[in-house]
C-alpha positions in Angstrom: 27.7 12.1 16.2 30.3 10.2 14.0 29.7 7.3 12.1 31.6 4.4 14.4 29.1 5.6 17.3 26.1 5.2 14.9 27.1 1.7 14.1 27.5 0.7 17.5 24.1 2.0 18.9 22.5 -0.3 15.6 24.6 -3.1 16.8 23.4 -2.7 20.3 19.5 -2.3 19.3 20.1 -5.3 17.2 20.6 -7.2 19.8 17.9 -6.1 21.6 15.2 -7.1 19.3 13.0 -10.2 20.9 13.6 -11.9 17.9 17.2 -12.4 18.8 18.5 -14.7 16.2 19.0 -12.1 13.1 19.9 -14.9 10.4 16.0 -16.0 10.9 14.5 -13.1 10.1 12.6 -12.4 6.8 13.1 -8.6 6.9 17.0 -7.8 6.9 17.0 -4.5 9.1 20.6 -4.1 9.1 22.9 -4.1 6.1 26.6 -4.8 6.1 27.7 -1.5 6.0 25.9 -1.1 9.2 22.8 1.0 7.8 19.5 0.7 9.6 17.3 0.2 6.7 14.3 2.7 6.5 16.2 4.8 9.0 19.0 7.0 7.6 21.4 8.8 10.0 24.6 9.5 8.2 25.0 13.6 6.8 25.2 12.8 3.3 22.0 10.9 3.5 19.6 12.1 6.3 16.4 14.4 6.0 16.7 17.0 8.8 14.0 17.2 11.8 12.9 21.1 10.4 8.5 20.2 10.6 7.5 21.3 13.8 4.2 20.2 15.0 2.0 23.1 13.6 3.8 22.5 10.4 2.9 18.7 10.8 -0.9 19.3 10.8 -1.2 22.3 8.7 0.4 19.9 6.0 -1.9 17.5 6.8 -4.7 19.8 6.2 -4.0 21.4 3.3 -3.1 18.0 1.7 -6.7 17.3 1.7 -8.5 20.5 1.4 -8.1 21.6 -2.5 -10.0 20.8 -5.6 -11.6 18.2 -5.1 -13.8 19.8 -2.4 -14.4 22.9 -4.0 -14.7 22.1 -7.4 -15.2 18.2 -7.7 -18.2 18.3 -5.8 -20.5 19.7 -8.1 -20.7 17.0 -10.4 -21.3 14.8 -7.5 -24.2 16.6 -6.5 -25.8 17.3 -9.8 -25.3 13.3 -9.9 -27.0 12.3 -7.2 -28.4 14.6 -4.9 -27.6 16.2 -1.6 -28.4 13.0 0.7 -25.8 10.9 -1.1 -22.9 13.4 -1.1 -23.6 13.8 2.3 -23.9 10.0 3.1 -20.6 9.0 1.0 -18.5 12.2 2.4 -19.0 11.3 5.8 -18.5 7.5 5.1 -15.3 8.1 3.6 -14.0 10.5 6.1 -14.4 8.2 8.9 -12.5 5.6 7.0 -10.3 8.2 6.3 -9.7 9.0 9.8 -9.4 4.9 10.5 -6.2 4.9 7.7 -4.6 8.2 9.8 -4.9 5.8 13.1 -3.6 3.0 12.0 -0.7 5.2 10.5 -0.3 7.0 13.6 0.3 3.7 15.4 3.1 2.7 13.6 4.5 5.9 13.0 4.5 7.0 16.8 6.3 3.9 17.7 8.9 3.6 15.2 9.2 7.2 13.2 11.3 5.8 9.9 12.3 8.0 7.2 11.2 5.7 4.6 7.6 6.3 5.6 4.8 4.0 5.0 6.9 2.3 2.7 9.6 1.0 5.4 6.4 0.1 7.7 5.3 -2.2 4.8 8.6 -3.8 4.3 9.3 -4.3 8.2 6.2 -5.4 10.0 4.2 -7.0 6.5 6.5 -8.0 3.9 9.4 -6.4 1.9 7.3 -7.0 -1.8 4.1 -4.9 0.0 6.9 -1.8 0.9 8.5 -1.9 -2.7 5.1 -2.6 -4.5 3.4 0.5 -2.0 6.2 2.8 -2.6 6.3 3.1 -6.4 3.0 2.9 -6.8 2.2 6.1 -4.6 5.5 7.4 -6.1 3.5 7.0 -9.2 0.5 8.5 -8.1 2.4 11.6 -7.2 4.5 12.0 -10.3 0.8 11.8 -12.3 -0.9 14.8 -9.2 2.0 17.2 -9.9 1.4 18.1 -13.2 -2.3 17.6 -13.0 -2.3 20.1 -10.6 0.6 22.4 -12.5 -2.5 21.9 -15.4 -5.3 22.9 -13.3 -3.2 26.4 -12.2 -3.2 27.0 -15.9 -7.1 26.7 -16.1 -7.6 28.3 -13.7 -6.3 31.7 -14.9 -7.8 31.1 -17.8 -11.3 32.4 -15.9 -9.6 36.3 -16.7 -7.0 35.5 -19.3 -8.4 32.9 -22.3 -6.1 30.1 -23.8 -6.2 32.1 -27.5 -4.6 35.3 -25.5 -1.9 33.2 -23.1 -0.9 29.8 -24.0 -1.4 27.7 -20.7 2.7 26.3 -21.2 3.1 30.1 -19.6 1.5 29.4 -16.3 2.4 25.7 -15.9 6.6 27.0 -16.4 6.1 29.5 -14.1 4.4 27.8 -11.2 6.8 24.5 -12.0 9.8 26.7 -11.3 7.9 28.1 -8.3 7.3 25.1 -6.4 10.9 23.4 -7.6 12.5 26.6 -5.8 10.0 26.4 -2.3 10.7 22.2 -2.3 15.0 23.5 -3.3 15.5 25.6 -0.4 14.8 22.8 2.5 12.5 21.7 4.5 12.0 24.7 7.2 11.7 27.0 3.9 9.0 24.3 2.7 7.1 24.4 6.1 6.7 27.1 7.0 5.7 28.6 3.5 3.1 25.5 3.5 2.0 26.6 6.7 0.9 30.0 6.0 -1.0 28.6 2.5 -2.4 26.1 4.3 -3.8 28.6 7.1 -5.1 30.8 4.3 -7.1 28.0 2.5 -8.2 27.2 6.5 -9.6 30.8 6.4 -11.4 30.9 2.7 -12.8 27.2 3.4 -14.7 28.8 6.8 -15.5 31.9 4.8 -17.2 29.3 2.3 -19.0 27.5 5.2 -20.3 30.6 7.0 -21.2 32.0 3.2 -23.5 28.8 2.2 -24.6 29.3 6.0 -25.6 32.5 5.6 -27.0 32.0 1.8 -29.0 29.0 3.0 -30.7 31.3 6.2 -31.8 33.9 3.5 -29.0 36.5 4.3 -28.2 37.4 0.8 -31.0 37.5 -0.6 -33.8 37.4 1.9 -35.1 33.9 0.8 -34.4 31.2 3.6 -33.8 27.6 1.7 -33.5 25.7 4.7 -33.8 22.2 3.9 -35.9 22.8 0.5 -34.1 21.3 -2.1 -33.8 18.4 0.2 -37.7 17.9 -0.5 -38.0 19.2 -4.1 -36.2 17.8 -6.2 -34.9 15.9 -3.2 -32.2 14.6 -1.3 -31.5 11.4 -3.6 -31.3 11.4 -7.5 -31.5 8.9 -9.7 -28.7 7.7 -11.8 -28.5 4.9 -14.5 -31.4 3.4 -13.4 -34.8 5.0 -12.0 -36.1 4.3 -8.4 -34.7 3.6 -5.4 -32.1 1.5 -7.4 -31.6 4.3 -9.2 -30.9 6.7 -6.3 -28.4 3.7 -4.4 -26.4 4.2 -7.9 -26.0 7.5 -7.9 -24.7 7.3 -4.4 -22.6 5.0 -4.8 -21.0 6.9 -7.9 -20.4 9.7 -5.2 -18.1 7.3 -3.3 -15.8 7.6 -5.6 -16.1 11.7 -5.7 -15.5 11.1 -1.9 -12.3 9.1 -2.2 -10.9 11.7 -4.7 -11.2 14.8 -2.1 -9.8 12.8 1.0 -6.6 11.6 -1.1 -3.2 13.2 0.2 -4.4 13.4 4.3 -2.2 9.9 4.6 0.7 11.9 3.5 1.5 12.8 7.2 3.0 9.3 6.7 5.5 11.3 4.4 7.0 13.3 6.6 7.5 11.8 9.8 11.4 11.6 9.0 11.4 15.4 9.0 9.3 16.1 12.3 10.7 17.3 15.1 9.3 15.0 18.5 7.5 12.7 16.0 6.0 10.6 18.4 4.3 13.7 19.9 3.4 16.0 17.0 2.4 12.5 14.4 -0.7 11.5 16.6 -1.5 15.1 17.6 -2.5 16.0 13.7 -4.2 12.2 13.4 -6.5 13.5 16.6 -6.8 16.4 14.7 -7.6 15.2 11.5 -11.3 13.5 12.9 -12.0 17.2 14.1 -11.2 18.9 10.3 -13.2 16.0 8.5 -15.9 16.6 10.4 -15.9 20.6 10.0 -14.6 21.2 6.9 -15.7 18.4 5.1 -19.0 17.0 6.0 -20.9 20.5 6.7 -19.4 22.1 3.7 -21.6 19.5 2.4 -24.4 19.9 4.0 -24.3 23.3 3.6 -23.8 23.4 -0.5 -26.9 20.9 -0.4 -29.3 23.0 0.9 -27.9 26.5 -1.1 -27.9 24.1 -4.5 -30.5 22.0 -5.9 -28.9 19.2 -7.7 -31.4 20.0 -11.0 -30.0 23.4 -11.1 -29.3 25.0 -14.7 -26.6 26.7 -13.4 -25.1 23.6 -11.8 -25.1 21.9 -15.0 -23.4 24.6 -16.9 -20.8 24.1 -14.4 -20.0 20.6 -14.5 -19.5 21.3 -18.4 -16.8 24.2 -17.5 -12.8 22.9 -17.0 -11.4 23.8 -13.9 -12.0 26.8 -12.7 -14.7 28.6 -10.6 -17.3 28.2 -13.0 -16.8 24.8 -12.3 -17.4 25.1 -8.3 -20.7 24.1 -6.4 -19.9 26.8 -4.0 -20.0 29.6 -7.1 -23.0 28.4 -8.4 -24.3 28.9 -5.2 -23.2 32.7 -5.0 -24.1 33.3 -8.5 -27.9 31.7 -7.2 -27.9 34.7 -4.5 -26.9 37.1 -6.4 -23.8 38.3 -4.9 -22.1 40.2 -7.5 -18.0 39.3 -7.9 -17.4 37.0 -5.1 -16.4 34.6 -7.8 -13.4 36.1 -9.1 -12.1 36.1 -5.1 -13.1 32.9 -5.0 -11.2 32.0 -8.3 -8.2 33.6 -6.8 -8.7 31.4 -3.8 -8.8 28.5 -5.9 -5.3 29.4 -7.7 -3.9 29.2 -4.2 -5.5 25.9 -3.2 -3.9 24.1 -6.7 -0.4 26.2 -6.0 0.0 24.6 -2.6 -1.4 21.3 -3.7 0.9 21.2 -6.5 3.8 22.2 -4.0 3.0 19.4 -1.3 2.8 16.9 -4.4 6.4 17.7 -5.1 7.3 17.2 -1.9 5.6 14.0 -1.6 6.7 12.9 -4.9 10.6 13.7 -3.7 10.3 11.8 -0.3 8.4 8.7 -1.7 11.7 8.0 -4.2 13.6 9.2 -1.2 12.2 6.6 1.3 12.2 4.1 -1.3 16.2 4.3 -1.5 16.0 3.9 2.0 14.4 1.1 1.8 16.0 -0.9 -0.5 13.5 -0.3 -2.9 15.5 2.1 -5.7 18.7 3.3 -6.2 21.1 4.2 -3.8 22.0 7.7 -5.1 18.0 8.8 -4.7 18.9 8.8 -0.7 21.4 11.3 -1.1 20.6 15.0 0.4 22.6 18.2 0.2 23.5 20.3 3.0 20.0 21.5 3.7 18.8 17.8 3.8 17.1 17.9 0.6 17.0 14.5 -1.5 17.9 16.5 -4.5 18.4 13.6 -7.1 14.8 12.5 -5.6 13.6 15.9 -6.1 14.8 16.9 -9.8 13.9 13.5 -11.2 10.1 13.6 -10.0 10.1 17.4 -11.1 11.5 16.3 -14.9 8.5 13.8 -14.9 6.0 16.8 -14.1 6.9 18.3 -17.5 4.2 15.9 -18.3 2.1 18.8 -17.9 3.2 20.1 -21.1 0.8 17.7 -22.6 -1.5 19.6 -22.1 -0.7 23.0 -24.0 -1.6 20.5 -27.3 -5.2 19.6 -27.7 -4.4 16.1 -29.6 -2.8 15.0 -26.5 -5.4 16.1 -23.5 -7.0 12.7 -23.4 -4.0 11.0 -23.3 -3.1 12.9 -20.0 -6.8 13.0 -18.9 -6.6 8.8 -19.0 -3.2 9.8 -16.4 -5.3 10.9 -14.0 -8.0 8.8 -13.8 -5.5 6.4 -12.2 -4.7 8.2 -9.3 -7.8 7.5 -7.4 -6.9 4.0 -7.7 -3.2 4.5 -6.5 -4.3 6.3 -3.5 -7.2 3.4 -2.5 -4.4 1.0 -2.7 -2.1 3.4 -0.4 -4.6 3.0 1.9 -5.1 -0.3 1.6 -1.2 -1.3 2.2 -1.5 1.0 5.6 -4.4 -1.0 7.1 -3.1 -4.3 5.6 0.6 -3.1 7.1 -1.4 -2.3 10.5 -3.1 -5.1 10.7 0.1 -7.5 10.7 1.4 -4.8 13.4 -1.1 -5.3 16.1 -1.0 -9.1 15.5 3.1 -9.5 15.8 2.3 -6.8 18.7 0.0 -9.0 20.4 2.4 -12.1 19.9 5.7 -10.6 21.1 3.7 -9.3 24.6 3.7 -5.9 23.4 0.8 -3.8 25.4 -1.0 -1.1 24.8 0.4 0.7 27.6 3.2 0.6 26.2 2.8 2.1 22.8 2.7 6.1 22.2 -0.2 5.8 20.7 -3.0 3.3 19.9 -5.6 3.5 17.0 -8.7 4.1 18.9 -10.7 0.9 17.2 -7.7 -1.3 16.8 -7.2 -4.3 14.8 -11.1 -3.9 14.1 -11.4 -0.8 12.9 -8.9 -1.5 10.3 -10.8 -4.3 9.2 -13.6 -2.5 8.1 -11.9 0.7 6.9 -10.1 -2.5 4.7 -13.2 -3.7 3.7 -14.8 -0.1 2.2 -11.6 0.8 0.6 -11.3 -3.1 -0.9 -15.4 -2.5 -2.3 -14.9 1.5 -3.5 -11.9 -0.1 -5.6 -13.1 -2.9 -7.0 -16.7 -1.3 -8.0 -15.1 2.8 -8.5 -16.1 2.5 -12.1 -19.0 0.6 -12.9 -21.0 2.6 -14.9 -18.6 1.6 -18.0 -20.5 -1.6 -17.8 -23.1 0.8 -18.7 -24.1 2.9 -22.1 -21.3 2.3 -24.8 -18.3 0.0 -24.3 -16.7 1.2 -27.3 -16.7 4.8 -25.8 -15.8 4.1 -22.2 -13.5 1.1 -22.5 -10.2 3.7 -21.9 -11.9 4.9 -19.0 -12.4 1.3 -17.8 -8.4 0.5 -18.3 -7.5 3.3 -16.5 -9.7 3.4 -13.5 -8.4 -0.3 -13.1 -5.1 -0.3 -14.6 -3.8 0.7 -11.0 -4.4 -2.8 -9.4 -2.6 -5.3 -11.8 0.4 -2.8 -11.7 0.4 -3.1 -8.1 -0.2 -6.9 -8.1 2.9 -7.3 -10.7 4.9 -5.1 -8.4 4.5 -7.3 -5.7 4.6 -10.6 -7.4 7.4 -9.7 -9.8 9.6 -8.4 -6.6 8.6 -11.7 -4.7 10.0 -14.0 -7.5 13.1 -11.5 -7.7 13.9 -11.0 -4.1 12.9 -14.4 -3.0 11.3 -12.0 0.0 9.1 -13.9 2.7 6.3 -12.3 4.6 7.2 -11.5 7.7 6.0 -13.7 10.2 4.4 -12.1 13.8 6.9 -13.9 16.1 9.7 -12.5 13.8 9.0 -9.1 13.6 11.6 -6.9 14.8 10.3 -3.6 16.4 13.4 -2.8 18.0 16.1 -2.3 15.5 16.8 1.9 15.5 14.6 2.3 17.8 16.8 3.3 20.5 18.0 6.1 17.8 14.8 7.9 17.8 14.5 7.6 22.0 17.9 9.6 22.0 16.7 11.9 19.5 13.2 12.7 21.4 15.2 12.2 25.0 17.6 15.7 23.6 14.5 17.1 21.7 12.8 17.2 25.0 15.6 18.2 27.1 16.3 21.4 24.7 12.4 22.1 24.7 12.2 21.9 28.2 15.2 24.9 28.5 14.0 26.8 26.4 10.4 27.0 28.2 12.5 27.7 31.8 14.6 30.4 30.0 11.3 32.1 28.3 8.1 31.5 30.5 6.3 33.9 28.2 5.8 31.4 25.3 4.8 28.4 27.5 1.6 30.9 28.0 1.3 31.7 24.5 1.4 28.0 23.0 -0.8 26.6 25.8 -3.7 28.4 24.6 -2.4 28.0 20.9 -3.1 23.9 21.7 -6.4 24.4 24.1 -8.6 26.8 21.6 -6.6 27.2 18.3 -4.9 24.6 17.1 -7.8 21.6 15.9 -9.1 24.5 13.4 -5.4 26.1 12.6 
């Protein structure tokens, strides 16, 4: 489809929008040159439609399952018991789940290639879309390299730092994933796919191993709930008493929060999804199932093969970040079972190679969708032939050289204060979705818009994003208190940098306000309509081939059937 027929289908969804009068509006959705902003259709600029709906939610999945579940737990539960990891985990992942609705909404109806960022600047206000996209941009640019670092640890179980210097590993898995991310997005998918299924499979091997270590299979000594009775289910932290305990599990909040981040970025890639409005809410549905399963009884489980007063746990939450440093190890070395923690070690090399891989991605698109939207420069939109944003994705690669900090022991803290931002980036992702939702539904509500008529609906509405808002406002604001705690002189970097996160957002979106001149953008004003009639043509020929294809091979209609009815909420 040539250009001239692009500009008249804007012109004529223009038109259509209820808010009629385009000279009124606070959000500009079409530029002079006829561009839909946040929706990119020309060649030189468009992401192609490559992520088919397994790839969708396998991505989704293994955005969330990595180190922070298998390795990041332990120090919450030698912190504060079984009960509170258990309490916080399942908090967060319904909150979790509430975000990936609310998302889901907006991405269902109107599948934009800028993301989360162009929801922001069309249906909330233009500073919240340019202050949301470079902050998770951020975010992103600090993951990559943290998780290029943690690869090099990792090996470091078999090969010590004296005998390979770590700058070895991180070159050679940076390269790695800069190639996987170079070669488009099919490439991308379907490699993620089949890493993502594998950490699918070691995570159930993990669950049915603590199951079968906490029934006394391995070593004939059924723990049951035991350690939930002695030393208990709550420990104290800070403080003593039940004060104490409420301390320690509210420290393990923040654990929580850590090991959910990246299951928003199915926000990411809805402008490379084939039949978004299909295959977007089916992995949202999905994603309540996986919290529930992998997250929340993994655990349970590791609470009742590990008591939280364990030497043995301790010793790990002193080791960097390998599989000494895993709840789930400690647990296997408890039972005795000889060298499942080199397989395991290997299984977390995988887990931080794929992470690291989807943070590149992410990393790419975010600077992508922010050219989209107005947000950065024009040349970050451009894509090759394959539809990769290849200015996007060599400029966030460059900043993952960051890693190299790390091969220099002067400069680890330095780097180590890096990271303790990003739990602070990704609560305020999450906040600009629900806050973005929010002023969806209610210019929804005031333009007649019903539910009946949207693809999909956030199961608790308006409401639910109040209070997933709410959590996510209190996690952020208290995340680290215990620097009010102990020494100020020796935790007063860790106090800038957990915090450091929210003035840079609230200067982002101040700073573009007074530079733009931008005005929220009112409920009667909001235009839902503009390129929307782009993506209905899309899906209308997406369906139309799909549909063919199933009347010219009957066999795979069978096949994917029972792929959706019994596989496909665990793979």
């Amino acid at each position: 489809m040539d250009h001239s027929n692009h500009s008249s289908m804007i012109h004529r969804s223009a038109a259509s929008s209820p808010s009629g009068d385009k000279e009124k509006m606070a959000y500009s959705d079409v530029d002079l040159d006829r561009h839909v902003r946040g929706i990119e259709t020309s060649p030189e600029t468009s992401l192609r439609r490559g992520l088919k709906a397994r790839h969708i939610t396998m991505i989704a999945l293994g955005g969330a399952l990595g180190t922070g579940l298998i390795i990041g737990t332990g120090k919450a539960l030698a912190q504060a018991g079984p009960g509170s990891i258990f309490i916080s985990y399942s908090i967060v992942g319904f909150v979790v789940y509430l975000v990936m609705a609310a998302l889901g909404e907006m991405a269902a109806w109107l599948p934009m290639s800028a993301g989360f960022t162009g929801y922001a600047s069309r249906f909330c206000d233009p500073s919240l879309g340019f202050a949301l996209g470079w902050t998770y941009w951020l975010k992103y640019i600090i993951v990559t390299p943290n998780q290029l670092t943690a690869a090099a640890l990792v090996i470091q179980f078999w090969l010590p730092r004296d005998r390979v210097n770590p700058g070895v590993w991180i070159t050679i898995f940076l390269v790695a994933i800069l190639s996987i991310n170079y070669f488009g997005i099919r490439f991308f998918g379907e490699f993620e796919f089949w890493l993502s299924s594998f950490k699918v499979v070691v995570i159930v091997g993990v669950i049915f191993l603590a199951l079968i270590i906490a029934a006394g299979g391995a070593d004939h000594d059924p723990r049951g709930f035991r350690y939930w009775n002695d030393p208990g289910a709550f420990a104290p932290y800070i403080s003593t008493g039940s004060w104490g305990e409420f301390l320690g599990f509210w420290s393990t909040m923040v654990t929580a929060t850590f090991a959910y981040l990246g299951t928003e970025l199915v926000g990411v890639t809805v402008g490379e999804a084939q039949n978004p409005r299909k295959t977007i809410p089916r992995a949202i549905k999905l994603t309540f199932y996986r919290i529930v399963f992998f997250y929340v009884i993994s655990i349970l489980l590791i609470g009742m093969c590990v008591p939280y007063n364990s030497e043995e746990l301790a010793f790990a939450n002193n080791s960097s970040g390998n599989a000494n440093a895993s709840p789930f190890v400690v647990a296997i070395k408890l039972a005795k079972i000889p060298v499942l923690d080199h397989i395991l070690n290997g299984c977390i090399l995988l887990f931080v190679f794929s992470a690291a891989n989807s943070d590149l991605y992410i990393a790419s698109r975010t600077l992508y969708g922010l050219s989209s939207d107005g947000a950065a420069p024009s040349i970050f939109r451009r894509t090759n032939h394959n539809g990769v944003p290849l200015y996007s994705l060599f400029t966030s690669a460059a900043i993952a050289l960051l890693a190299f900090l790390n091969v220099s022991d002067d400069s680890k803290a330095v780097f180590s204060y890096f990271v303790n931002m990003t739990t602070i980036f990704g609560l305020l992702t999450w906040i600009s979705i629900l806050v973005t939702h929010i002023w969806f539904v209610r210019a929804r509500r005031a333009q007649g818009i019903a539910n009946e008529a949207m693809p999909y609906v956030a199961p608790l509405g308006i409401w639910g994003s109040y209070g997933a808002l709410f959590m996510c406002c209190l996690i952020a604001l208290t995340k680290n208190y215990d620097v009010f705690v102990g020494d100020w002189n020796k935790k007063y970097p860790t106090f800038i940098t957990g915090y450091l996160g929210i003035p840079i957002y609230l200067v982002l979106i101040l700073g573009h306000k007074l530079w733009t001149k931008s005005k929220g953008v009112r409920p009667h004003e909001c235009d839902f309509y503009t390129g929307k009639d782009i993506i209905d043509r899309e899906e209308e020929e997406f369906i139309a081939a799909k549909a063919a294809e199933r009347a010219n091979n009957p066999e795979v209609r069978g096949l994917s059937w029972f792929y959706r009815r019994f596989v496909s909420w665990l793979f």
